[in-house]
C-alpha positions as MATLAB code, in Angstrom:
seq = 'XXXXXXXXXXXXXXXXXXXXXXXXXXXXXXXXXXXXXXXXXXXXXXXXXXXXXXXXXXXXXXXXXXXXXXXXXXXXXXXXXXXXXXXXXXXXXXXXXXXXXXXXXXXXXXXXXXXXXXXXXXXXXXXXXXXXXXXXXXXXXXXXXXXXXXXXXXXXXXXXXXXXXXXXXXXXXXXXXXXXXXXXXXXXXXXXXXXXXXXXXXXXXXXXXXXXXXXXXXXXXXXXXXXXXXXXXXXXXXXXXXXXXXXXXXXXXXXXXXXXXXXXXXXXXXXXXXXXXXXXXXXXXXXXXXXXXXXXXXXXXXXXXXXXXXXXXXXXXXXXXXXXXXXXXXXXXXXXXXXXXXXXXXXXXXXXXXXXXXXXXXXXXXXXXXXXXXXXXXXXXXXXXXXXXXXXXXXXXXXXXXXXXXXXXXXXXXXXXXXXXXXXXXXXXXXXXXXXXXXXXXXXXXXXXXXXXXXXXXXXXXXXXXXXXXXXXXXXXXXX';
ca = [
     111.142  167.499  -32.793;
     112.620  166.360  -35.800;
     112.096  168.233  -39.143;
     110.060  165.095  -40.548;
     107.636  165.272  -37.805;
     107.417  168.756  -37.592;
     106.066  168.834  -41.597;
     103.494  166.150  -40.685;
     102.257  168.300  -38.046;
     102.229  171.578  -40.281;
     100.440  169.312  -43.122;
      97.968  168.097  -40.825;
      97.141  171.572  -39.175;
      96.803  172.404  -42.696;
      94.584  170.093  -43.901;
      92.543  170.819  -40.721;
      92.651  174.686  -41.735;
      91.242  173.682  -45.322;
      88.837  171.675  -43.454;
      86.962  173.993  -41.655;
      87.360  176.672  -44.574;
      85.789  174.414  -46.754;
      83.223  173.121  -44.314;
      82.025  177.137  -43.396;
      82.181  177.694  -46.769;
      79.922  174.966  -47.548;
      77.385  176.340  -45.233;
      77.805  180.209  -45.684;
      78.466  180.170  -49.827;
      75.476  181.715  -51.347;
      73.016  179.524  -53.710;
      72.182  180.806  -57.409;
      68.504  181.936  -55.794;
      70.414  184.351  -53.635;
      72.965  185.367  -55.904;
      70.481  185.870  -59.290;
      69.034  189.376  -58.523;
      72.056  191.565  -57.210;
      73.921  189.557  -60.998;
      71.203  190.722  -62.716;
      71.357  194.329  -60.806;
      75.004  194.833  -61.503;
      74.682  195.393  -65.139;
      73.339  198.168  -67.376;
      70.668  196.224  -69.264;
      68.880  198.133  -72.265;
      65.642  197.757  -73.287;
      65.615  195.719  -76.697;
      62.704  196.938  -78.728;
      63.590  194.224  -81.693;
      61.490  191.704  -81.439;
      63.068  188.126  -80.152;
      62.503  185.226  -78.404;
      64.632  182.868  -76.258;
      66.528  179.991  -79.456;
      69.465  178.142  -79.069;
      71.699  178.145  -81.508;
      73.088  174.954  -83.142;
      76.410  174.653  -84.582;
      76.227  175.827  -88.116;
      73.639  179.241  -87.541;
      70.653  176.915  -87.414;
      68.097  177.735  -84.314;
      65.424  176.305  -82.094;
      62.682  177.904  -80.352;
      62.920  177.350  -76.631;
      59.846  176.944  -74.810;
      59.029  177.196  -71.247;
      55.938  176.309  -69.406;
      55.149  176.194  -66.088;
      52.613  173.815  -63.793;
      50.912  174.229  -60.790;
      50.826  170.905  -59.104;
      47.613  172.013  -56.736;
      45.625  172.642  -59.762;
      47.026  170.985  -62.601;
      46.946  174.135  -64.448;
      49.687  174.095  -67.449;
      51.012  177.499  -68.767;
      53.198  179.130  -71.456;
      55.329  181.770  -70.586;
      55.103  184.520  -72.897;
      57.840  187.554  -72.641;
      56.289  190.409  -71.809;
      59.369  192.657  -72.216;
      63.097  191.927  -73.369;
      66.716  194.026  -72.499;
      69.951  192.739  -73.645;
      73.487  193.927  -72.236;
      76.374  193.071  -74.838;
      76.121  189.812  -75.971;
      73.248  188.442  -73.265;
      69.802  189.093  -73.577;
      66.975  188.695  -71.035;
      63.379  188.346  -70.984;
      60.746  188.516  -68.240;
      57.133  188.321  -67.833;
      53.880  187.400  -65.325;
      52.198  184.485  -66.016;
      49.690  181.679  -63.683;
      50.337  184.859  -60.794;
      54.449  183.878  -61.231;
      56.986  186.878  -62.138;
      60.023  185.012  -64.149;
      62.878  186.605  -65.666;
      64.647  184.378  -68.070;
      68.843  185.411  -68.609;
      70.538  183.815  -72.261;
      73.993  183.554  -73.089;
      75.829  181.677  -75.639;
      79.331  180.091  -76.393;
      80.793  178.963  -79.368;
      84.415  178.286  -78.608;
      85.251  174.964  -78.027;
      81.621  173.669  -77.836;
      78.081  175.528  -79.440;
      75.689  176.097  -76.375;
      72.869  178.116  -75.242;
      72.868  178.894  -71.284;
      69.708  180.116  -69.999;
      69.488  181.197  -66.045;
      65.531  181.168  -64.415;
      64.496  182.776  -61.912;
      60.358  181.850  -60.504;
      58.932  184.715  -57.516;
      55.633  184.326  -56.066;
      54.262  185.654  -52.792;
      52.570  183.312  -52.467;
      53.693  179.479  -51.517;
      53.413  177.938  -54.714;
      54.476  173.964  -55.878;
      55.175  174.152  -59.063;
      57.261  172.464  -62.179;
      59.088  174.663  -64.415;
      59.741  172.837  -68.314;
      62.254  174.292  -70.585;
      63.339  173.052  -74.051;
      63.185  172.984  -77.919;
      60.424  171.781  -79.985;
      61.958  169.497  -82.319;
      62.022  166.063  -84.184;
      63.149  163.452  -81.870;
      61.729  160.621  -83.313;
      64.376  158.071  -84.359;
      67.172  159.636  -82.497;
      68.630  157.643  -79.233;
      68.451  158.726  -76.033;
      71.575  157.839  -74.208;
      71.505  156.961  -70.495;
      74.303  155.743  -68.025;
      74.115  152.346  -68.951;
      71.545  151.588  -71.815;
      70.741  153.143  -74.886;
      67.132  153.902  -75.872;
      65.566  154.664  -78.988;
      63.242  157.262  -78.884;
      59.942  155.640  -80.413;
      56.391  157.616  -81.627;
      54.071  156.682  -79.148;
      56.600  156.524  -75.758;
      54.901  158.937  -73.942;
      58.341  160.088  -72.451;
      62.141  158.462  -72.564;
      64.619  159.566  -69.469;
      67.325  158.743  -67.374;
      65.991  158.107  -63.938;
      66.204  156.785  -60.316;
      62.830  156.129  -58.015;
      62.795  158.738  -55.533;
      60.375  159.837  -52.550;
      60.742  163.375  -53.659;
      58.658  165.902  -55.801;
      55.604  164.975  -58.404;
      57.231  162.360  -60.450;
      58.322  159.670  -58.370;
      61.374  160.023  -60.403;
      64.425  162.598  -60.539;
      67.194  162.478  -62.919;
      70.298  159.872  -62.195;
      73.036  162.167  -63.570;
      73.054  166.325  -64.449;
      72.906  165.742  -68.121;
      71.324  164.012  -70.963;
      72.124  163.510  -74.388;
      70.576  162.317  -78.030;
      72.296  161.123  -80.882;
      70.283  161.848  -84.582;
      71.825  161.685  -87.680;
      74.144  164.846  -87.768;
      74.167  166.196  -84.250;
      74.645  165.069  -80.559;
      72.210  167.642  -78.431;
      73.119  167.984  -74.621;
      71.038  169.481  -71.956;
      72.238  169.618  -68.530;
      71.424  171.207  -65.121;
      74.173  172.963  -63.275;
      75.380  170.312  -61.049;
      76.667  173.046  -58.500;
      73.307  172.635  -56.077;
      71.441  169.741  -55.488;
      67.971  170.145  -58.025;
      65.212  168.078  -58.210;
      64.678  167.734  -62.209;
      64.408  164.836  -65.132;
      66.063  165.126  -68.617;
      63.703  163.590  -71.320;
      62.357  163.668  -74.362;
      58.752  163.279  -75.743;
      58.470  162.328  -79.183;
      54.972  162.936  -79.855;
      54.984  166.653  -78.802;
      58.342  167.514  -79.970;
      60.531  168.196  -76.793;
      63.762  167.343  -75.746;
      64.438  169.380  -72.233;
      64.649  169.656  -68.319;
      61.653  169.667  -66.148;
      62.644  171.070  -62.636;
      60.291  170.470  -59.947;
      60.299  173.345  -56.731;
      58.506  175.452  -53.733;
      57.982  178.938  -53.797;
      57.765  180.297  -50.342;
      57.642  183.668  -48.474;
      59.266  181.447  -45.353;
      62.685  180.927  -46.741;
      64.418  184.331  -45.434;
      67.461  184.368  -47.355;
      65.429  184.399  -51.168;
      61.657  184.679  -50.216;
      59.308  183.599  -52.705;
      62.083  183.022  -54.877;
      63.734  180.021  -57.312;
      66.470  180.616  -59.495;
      68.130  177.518  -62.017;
      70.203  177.402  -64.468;
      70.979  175.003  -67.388;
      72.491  174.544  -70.594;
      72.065  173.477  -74.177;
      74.674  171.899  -76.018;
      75.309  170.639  -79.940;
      77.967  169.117  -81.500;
      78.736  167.444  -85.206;
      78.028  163.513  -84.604;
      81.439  161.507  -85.687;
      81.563  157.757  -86.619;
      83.194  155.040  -84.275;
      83.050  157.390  -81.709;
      81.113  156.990  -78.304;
      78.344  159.827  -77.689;
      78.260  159.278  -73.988;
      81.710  159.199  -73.345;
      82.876  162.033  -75.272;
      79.461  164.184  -73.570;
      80.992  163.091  -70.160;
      84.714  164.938  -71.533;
      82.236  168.002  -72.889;
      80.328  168.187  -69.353;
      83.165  168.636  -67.449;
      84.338  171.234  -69.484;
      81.426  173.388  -69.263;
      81.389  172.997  -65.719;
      85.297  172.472  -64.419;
      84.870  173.716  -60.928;
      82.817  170.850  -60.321;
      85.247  168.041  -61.247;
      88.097  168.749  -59.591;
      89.200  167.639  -56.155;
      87.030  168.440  -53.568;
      86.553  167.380  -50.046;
      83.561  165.550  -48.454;
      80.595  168.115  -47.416;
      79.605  166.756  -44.288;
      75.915  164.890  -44.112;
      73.353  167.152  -42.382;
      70.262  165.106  -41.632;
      68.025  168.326  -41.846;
      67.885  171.719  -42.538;
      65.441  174.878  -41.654;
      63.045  175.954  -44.547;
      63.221  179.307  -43.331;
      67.755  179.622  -43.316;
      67.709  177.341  -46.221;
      70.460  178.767  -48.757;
      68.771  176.420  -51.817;
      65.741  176.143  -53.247;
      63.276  173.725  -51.156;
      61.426  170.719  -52.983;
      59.078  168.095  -51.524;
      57.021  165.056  -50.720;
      54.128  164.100  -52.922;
      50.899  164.240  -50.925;
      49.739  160.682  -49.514;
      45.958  160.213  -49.005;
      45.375  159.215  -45.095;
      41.891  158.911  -43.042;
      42.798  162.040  -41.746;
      42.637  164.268  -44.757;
      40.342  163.547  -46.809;
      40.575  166.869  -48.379;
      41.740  166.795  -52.134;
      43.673  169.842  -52.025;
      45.719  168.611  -48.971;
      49.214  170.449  -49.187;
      52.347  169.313  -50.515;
      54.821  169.258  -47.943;
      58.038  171.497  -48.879;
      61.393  170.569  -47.261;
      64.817  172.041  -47.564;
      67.607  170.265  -48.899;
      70.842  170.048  -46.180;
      73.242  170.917  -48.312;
      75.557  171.911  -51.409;
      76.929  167.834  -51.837;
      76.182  165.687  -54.497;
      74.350  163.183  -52.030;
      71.837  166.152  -50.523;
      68.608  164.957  -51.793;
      70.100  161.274  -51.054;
      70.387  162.343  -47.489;
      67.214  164.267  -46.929;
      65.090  161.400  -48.401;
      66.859  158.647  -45.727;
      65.798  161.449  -43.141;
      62.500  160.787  -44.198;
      59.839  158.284  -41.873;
      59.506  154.907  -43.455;
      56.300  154.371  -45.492;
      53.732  152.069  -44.167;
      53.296  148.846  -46.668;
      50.077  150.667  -47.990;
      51.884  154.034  -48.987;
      54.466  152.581  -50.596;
      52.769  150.040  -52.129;
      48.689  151.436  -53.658;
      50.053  153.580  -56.319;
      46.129  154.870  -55.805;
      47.217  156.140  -52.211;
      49.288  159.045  -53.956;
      47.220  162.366  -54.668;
      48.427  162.769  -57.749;
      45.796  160.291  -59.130;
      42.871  161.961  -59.305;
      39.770  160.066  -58.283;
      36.502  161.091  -59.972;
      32.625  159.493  -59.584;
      29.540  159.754  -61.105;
      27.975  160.722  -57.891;
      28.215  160.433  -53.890;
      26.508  160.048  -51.375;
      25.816  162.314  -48.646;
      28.325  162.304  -45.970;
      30.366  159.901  -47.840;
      33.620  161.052  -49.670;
      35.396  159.900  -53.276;
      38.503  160.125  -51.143;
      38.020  157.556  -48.692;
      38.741  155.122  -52.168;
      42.267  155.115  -51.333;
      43.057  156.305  -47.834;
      44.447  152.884  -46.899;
      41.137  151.580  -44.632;
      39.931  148.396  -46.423;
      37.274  147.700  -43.574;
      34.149  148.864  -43.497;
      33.083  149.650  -39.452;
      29.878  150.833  -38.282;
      29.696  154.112  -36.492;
      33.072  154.533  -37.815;
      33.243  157.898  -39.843;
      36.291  156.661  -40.907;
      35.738  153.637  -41.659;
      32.904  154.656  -43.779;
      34.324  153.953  -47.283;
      32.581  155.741  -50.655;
      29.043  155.357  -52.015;
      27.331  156.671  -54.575;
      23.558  157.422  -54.965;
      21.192  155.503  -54.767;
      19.920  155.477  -58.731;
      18.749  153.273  -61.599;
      21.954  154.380  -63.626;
      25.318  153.215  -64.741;
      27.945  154.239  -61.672;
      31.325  154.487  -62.288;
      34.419  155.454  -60.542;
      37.813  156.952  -62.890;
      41.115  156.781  -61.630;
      43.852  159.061  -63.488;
      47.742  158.746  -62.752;
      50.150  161.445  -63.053;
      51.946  159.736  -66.018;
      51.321  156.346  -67.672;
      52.355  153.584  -65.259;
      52.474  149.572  -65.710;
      50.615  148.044  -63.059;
      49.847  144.664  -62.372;
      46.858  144.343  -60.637;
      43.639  145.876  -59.244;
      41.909  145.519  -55.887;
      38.700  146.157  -54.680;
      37.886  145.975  -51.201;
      33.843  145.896  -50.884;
      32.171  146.796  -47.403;
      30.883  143.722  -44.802;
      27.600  144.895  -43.438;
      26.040  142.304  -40.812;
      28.282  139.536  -42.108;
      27.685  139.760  -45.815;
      29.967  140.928  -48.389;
      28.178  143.677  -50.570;
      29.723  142.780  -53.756;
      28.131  143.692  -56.887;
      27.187  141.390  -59.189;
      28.042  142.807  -62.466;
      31.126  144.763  -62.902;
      33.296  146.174  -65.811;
      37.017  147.408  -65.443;
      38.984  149.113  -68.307;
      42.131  150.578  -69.066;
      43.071  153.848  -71.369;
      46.605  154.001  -72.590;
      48.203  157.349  -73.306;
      47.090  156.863  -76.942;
      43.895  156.328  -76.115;
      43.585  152.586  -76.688;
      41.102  150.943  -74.276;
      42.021  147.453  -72.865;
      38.952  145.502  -71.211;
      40.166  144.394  -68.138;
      37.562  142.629  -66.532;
      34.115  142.015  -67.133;
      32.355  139.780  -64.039;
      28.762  139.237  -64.041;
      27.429  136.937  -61.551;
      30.222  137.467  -58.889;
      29.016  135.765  -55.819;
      29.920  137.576  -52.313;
      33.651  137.907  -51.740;
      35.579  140.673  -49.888;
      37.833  141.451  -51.964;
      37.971  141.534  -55.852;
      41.221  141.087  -57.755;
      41.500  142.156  -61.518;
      44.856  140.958  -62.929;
      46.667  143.786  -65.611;
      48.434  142.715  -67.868;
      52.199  144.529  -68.841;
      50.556  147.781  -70.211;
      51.222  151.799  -69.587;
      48.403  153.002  -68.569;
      46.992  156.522  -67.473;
      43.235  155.502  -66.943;
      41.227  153.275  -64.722;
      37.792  152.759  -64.677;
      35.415  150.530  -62.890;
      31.510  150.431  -63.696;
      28.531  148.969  -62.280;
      25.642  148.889  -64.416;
      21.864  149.876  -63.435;
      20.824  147.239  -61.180;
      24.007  145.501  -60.840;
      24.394  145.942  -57.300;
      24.387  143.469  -53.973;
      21.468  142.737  -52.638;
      19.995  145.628  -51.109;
      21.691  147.987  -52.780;
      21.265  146.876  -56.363;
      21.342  150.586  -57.571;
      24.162  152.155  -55.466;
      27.723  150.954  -55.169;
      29.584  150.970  -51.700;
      33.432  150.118  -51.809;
      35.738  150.315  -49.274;
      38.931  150.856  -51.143;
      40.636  150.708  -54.139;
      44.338  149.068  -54.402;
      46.361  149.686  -57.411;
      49.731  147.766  -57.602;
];
């Protein structure tokens, strides 16, 4: 063997050698939710009797109070999370509390060499299985300031409900997770950073809402006694970030330099972690997140779970490859934005044995002896019904459908109808207004380009088909 050959065959039984290091690595390394309580055990915190609360600190001594809140997607519930007791240890300080039946410890630490920042670590522990979204951030004036994403730049206008940086996903409670770990805004003096640890796939957004003041991360996560290795547990971590705003110079490209300083052992070279199509909920090593519920004639129920799911691994591309594991959507699932339980469907009144559900569970026939196949109806009374749609967040549709029953070959479409439209401001837009409307299966209500967060469709006393010209009996509702 000559000595050439003989070093290609030591390099490659090398390279194989760092192969399957890194590869075991990659699925024996321990995730921040594992690692956060023996870190937090290994030190000699005191308890801090001075009074504090979580800030970050800008460049020049200036601070702003952090906030964090947490949601409970099953309820809706929104909560503040208020320290309850505080320790420091040197220079960190920590924080921790029991709020909405969720123990959270919150860990600060701050830098000023190169770059200002505020670091904050968060960990969530329930015993309970809990789907929740955890939002952390300053209150401040972002109003005016741009919000820079990967290839536009937005200004941040009064009246935006919320500016961000996002890709469509099939994942969590937004429909929406961030495109890249970090976000930035440019204001007059400052460039503001805040950033997710891109060392484990997260499922978050990076935005910033003028009208209540916040520019922060909302992460998005299960709590569950099932996952063995950190039960009940979620731990994250994130960071802050300030800097003096220079002329002629480009904010996103000089952030993109700052990022991978804060976080070099994530740019360097690294080898491909190989593409697991699933992994267990119960041996996970990272924190789980999930589908958003879909309503189906099968559950009816509108406190159907969410349905948690483990991400396969530590690579960039995890949540990319666990949602093309996913089963393909039907037309209707991905298509009625009313389909997703996160709109809330209210009525004036049903009735009995029908269900407010059944609006948007994807059967637009009406079928005898079908239970079904029933549809929704309301009572039978000399008043105004109406049914109110809700989104999650405001959303520009483009048109409403109604699908009315066909009892004995005739259409029972009502003959007077009203549809309207809230914006997040609280503008109403008059959709549709149809009085006469001859029989016809279907009803289509054009929108025009508008974010809105309401829907509501009303049938005045007396309005109804014939027969039924005080109760109103629809099929479904399609919202696209």
């Amino acid at each position: 063997m000559t000595l050439r050959t003989f070093g290609i065959v030591l390099f490659t039984l090398s390279l194989a050698l760092v192969c399957e290091v890194q590869s075991s690595y990659a699925e024996t390394r321990a995730s921040y939710s594992e690692r956060f309580e023996d870190e937090l055990a290994a030190e000699e915190w005191q308890r801090s009797y001075t009074e504090s609360n979580p800030e970050w600190m800008l460049p020049g001594g200036a601070f702003l109070p952090m906030e964090l809140r947490i949601r409970d997607l099953e309820t809706g519930k929104s909560t503040a999370l208020r320290p309850a007791v505080a320790y420091e240890y040197e220079n960190r300080r920590r924080w921790g509390g029991h709020d909405a039946g969720v123990d959270w410890v919150l860990v600060l630490d701050r830098a000023t060499d190169s770059v200002s920042r505020t670091v904050l670590s968060i960990q969530l522990k329930s015993s309970k299985q809990r789907f929740l979204q955890l939002e952390v951030g300053p209150r401040m004036n972002t109003v005016g300031a741009s919000l820079f994403h990967t290839q536009t730049i937005a200004r941040i206008e009064r009246g935006v409900v919320e500016t961000s940086d996002t890709v469509p996903t099939r994942l969590g409670a937004q429909g929406e997770r961030a495109r890249q770990p970090f976000g930035i805004i440019e204001g007059p003096s400052l460039i503001m950073l805040a950033g997710v640890d891109p060392s484990e796939p997260r499922l978050f957004q990076i935005a910033a809402r003028p009208d209540d003041g916040l520019f922060g991360i909302r992460f998005e996560t299960v709590l569950s006694p099932e996952t063995s290795n950190f039960p009940g547990r979620a731990a994250f971590r994130c960071v802050f970030a300030a800097w003096p705003a220079a002329p002629d110079t480009y904010a996103f490209e000089q952030a993109s330099e700052i990022w991978s300083f804060l976080w070099p052992e994530n740019y360097g070279p690294q080898l491909s972690a190989p593409k697991n199509a699933t992994a267990s909920i119960q041996d996970t090593h990272l924190p789980l997140v999930f589908t958003p519920r879909i309503r189906s004639p099968q559950t009816l129920d509108e406190h159907s779970a969410w349905r948690p799911l483990a991400p396969p691994d530590f690579s960039a591309a995890s949540l990319d490859n666990l949602e093309d594991s996913l089963p393909a959507l039907s037309p209707a699932e991905s298509g009625n934005f009313a389909r997703d339980a996160r709109v809330r469907i209210s009525v004036d009144s049903t009735d009995t044995g029908f269900s407010n559900e059944a609006l948007a569970d994807g059967v637009t026939n009406f079928i005898p002896n079908d239970a079904i196949a029933q549809g929704w109806r309301s009572a039978n009374t000399a008043t105004t019904h109406r049914i109110r749609l809700d989104l999650p967040r405001p959303t520009a549709l483009a048109d409403l459908t109604l699908h009315w029953p066909v009892v004995d070959g005739a259409p029972l479409t009502p003959r007077a109808l009203r549809v309207d439209g809230v914006s997040v401001s609280g503008d109403i837009f008059h959709l549709a207004k149809l009085d006469g409307q001859g029989p016809t299966q279907t009803t289509h209500v054009a929108i025009p380009s508008l974010q809105l967060e309401q829907i509501t469709v009303e049938m005045p006393a007396g309005g109804g088909a014939a027969g039924f010209s005080n109760q109103l009996w629809l099929c479904e509702v399609e919202l696209r």
